[in-house]
C-alpha positions as CSV (number, residue, x, y, z in Angstrom):
1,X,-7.4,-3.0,-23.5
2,X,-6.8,0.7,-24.0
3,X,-3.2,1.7,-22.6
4,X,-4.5,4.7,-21.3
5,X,-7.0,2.6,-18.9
6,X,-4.6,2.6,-16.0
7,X,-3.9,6.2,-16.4
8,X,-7.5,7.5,-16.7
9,X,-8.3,5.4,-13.8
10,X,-5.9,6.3,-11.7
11,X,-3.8,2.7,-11.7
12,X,-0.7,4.1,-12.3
13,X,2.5,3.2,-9.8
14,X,2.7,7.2,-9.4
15,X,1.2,10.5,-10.4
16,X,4.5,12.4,-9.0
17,X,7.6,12.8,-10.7
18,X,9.7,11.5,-8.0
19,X,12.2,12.3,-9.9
20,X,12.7,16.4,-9.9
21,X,11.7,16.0,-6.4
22,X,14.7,14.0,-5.6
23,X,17.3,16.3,-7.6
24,X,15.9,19.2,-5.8
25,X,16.3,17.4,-2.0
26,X,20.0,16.6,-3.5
27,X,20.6,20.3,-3.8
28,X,19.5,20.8,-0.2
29,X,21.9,18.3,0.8
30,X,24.9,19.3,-1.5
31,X,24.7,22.9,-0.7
32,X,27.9,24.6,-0.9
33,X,26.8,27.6,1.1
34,X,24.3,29.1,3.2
35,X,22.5,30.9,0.6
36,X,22.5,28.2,-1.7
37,X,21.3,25.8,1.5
38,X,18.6,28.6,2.0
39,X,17.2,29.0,-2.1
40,X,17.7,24.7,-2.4
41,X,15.6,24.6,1.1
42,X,12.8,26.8,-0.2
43,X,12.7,25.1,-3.5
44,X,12.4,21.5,-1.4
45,X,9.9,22.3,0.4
46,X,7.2,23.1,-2.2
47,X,7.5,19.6,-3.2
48,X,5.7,18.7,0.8
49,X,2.0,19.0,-0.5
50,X,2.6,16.7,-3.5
51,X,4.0,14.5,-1.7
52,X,1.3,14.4,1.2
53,X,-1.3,13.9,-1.9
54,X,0.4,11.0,-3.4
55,X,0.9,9.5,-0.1
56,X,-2.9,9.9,0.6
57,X,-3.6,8.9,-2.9
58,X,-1.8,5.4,-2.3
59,X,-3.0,5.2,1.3
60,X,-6.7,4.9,-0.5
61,X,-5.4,2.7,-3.4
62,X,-4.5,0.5,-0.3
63,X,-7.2,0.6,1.8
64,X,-9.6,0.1,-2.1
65,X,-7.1,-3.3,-1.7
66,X,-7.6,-4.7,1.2
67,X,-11.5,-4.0,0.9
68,X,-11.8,-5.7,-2.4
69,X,-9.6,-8.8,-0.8
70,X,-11.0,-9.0,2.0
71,X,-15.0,-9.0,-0.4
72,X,-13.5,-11.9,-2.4
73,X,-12.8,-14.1,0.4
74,X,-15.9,-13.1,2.4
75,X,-17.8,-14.1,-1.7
76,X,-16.1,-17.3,-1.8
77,X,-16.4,-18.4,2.0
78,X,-20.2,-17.7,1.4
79,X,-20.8,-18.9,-2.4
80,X,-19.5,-22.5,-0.4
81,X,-16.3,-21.9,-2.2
82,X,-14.8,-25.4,-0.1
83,X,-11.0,-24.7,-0.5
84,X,-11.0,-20.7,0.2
85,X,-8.9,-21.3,2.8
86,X,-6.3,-22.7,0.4
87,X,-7.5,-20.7,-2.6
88,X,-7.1,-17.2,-0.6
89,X,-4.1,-17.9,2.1
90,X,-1.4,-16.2,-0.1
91,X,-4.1,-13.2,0.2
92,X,-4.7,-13.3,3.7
93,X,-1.2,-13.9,4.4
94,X,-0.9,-10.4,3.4
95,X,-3.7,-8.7,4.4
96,X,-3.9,-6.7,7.7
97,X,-5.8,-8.6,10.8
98,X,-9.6,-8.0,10.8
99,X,-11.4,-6.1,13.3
100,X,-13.2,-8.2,15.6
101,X,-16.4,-6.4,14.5
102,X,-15.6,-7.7,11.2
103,X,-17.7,-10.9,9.7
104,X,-14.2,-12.6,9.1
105,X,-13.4,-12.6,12.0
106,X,-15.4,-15.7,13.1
107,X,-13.2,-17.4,9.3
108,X,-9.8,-15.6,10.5
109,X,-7.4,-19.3,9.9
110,X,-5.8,-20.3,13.4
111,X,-3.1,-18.9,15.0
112,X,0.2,-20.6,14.8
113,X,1.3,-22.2,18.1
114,X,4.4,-22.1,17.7
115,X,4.9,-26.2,17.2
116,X,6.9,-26.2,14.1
117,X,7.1,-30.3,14.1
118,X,10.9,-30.1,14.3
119,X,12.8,-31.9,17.5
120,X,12.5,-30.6,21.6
């Protein structure tokens, strides 16, 4: 596969050079004085909108995640896939609960009740 796959794609951990971003917060906190404080501050703070992107970005990736999880169990529950429950838990262990509206909802595994088998 092309190394550059990921990166044209978008697949990377991070587009932001975290960083510069964090030597430049450092500054803020290890001003000396109040002018420094005041140029370190300024400096800081036009880092904000690329953070808010990347934050956005990965808030996306995410919710491309869960969507593509939640089609794959939804394709094996009905393709007859018999053991999707076992086959997908370690996904839906992870994945956020599904709307009620949602057509897993009514193939959402059971709630635990608590009874963990050990003694009363």
């Amino acid at each position: 596969m092309n190394e550059n796959y990921g990166r044209r794609y978008g697949y990377g951990l991070t587009s932001v050079d975290l960083s510069e971003m964090r030597a430049r917060f450092r500054a803020v906190v290890q001003a000396p004085d109040v002018d420094v404080l005041y140029q370190a501050a300024v400096l800081s703070s036009c880092d904000v909108p690329r953070l808010i992107a990347e934050v956005e970005r990965v808030a996306m990736r995410y919710a491309d995640l869960v969507a593509a999880c939640r089609a794959g169990v939804f394709f094996a529950i009905e393709n007859g896939d018999a053991d999707w429950m076992g086959s997908w838990q370690f996904v839906l262990d992870e994945l956020p609960p599904v709307p009620v509206t949602h057509p897993l909802w009514s193939c959402r595994p059971p709630e635990d009740s608590g009874d963990s088998g050990g003694d009363d």
